[in-house]
N, C-alpha and C positions, 0 to 999 in steps of 0.2 A: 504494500500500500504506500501511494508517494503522500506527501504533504496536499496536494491537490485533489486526491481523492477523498481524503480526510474532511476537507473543508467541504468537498461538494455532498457529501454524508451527513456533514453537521449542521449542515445548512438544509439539509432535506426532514435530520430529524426535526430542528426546531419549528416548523412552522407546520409538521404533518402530525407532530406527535398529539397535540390538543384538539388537532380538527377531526373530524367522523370519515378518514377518508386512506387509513392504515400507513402508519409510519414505518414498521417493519415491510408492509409488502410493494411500499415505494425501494425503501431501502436496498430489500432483494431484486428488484427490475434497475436500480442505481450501480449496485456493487454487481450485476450480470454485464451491464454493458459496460462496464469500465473492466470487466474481464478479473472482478478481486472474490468474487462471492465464494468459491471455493478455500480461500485460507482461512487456515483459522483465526488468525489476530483478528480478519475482516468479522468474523461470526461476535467475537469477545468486543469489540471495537462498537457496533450497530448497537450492541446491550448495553454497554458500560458509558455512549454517550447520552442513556436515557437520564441519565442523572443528571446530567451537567442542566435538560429540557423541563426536570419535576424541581428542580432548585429554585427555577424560576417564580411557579407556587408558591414556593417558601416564602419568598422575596414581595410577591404579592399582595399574598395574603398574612402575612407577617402576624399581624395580632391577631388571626385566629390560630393560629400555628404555636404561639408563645403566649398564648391565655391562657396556662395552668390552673386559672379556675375551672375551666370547666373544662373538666377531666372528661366529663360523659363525653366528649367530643370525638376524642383519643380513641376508646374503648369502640365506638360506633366503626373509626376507621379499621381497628383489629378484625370486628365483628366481619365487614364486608372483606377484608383481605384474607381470611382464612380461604374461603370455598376454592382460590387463584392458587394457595398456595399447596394445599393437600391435591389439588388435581392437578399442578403443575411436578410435583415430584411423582405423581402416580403417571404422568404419562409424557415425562420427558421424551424420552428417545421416538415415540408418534412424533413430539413438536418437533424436533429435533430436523426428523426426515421431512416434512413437510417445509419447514424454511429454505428448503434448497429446490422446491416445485413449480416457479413461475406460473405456469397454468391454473394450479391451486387458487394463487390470486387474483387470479385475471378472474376468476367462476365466481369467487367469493365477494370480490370487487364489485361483478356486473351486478348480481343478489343482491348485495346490502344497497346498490342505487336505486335497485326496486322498491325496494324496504323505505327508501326515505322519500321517495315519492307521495307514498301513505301516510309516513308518522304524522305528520302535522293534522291532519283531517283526523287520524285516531284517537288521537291526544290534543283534545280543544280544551275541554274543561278541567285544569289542573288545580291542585287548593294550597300544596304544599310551598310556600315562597323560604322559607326561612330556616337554616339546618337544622337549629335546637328543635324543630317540630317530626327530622325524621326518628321513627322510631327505630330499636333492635333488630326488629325481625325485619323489619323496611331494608334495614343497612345489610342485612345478611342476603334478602333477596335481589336488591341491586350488584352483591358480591358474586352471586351464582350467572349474573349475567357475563361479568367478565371471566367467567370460567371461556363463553364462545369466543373469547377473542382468539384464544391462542390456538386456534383458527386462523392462519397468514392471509391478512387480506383484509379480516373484517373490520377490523380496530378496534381498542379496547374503549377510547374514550367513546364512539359510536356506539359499544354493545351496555354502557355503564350509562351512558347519556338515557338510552331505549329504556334501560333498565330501571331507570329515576324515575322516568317521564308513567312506566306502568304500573307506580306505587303513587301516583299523582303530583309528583313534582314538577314544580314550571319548568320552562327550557333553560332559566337562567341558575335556578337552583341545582337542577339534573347536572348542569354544565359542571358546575364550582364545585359538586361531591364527586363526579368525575377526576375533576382535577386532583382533591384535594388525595381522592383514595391510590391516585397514581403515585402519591411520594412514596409508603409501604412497601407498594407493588414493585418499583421501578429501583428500588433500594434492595429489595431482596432478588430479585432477577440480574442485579446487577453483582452481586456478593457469588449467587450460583456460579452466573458464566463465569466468575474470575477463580472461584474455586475450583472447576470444573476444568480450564485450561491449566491452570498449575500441576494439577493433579495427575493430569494426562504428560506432565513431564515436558510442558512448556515455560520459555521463559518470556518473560518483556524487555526487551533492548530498549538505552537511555530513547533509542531516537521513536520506538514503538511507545515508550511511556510520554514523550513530548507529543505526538500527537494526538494521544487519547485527554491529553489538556488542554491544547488546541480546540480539538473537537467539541469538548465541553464545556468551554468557554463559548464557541458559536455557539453550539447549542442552546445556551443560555440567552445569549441577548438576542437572537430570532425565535425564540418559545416565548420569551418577556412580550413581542413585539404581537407574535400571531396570537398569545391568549386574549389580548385585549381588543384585537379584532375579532375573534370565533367570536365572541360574548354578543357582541354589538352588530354584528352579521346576524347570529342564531336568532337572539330574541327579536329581529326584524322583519329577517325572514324566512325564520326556519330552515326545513333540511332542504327542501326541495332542490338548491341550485348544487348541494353537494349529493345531490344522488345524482343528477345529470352530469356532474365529472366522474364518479365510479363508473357508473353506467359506459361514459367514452372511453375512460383509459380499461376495465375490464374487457371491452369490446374490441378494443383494438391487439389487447394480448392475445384472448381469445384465436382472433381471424387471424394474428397472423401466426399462432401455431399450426388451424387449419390449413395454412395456405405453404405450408412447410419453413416457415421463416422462424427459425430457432433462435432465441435466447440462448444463452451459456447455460441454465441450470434445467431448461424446458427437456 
């Protein structure tokens, strides 16, 4: 991986990761045609600049993050990260093989544009505005939704947003427990990969570990820049314009697998 693909990486996660439109299965159509998706750093690299993308959260939302009053906050975000985390070690090696299937997301991609064609008409009348109003089991059901993400393609903030909006959250609250449940999530995916690579008897070179700072760094200040447009996009106008871009980029992977025009990982 040179410096240049790093940047074009960290720049694809920060502005894909918070929108409904799959930052991993841009990521794998990025790192196919730049010809890196096969190494491993590049696999370690995609996970580990999630973090630099949920920091931005932090940064955000700061005093809800650093309110230790209310701890019930905290607990709620455990509640929904468990279902990710027990179905993520139950079926690593499925996700594993599927992050290297371009086609996977191209199918998964065109779906869920379908899918957001609907939500909005599905979900008109919301009541929840406000997080202290979601409950336990609310947070745990919104947690079973991003169990579909790690499904390549679909996105996690898209199956967590869906997943808000069918316990009756508005679009703007679905949004922000989205985000908020990404820091857990993206923190422990990001500990796996790196324990998972080490493990395997891999090391990181000074210059492998400067660009995973690099990358993190973009990461961060285009995640800072797209979360505060997704927010002001969605509550406007909903999913619809982001199901008509899966719908195109799924459709276009699609045909041109049919049409024999292969990707590196297809």
């Amino acid at each position: 991986m040179t410096p240049i693909n790093s940047i074009i990486l960290a720049i694809i996660e920060g502005i894909t990761e918070f929108l409904p439109i799959s930052s991993t299965g841009h990521m794998i159509i990025a790192s196919s045609i730049m010809g890196i998706v096969h190494e491993d750093f590049t696999k370690v690299f995609t996970v580990a600049i999630q973090l630099g993308a949920i920091l931005s959260v932090v940064v955000l939302y700061w005093k809800k993050f650093i309110d230790f009053k209310s701890f019930d906050f905290y607990i709620k975000l455990i509640v929904a990260f468990i279902p990710a985390a027990v179905f993520g070690l139950l079926l690593k090696k499925q996700i594993d093989a599927l992050l290297e299937n371009a086609l996977v997301v191209g199918i998964t991609l065109f779906m869920g544009g379908i899918v957001f064609l609907f939500v909005d008409k599905w979900f008109e009348k919301q009541e929840i505005d406000d997080q202290k109003d979601i409950q336990y089991p609310t947070a745990f059901k919104i947690g079973m939704f991003q169990v579909i993400s790690m499904m390549p393609g679909v996105s996690r903030s898209a199956a967590t947003i869906i997943g808000g909006l069918t316990q009756k959250l508005t679009r703007k609250a679905a949004a922000e427990f989205s985000f908020f449940l990404a820091v857990p999530t993206m923190f422990a995916a990001t500990a796996k990969s790196l324990l998972d690579y080490f493990k395997a008897g891999n090391t990181l070179s000074s210059s492998q570990i400067n660009l995973l700072v690099i990358g993190n760094v973009i990461a961060f200040v285009v995640a800072m820049i797209a979360i505060k447009s997704f927010i002001s996009v969605l509550t406007k106008y909903g999913f619809k314009y982001f199901g008509y871009y899966r719908i195109l980029v799924g459709s276009a992977i699609i045909i041109m697998y049919l049409l024999g025009i292969k990707l590196d990982i297809i």
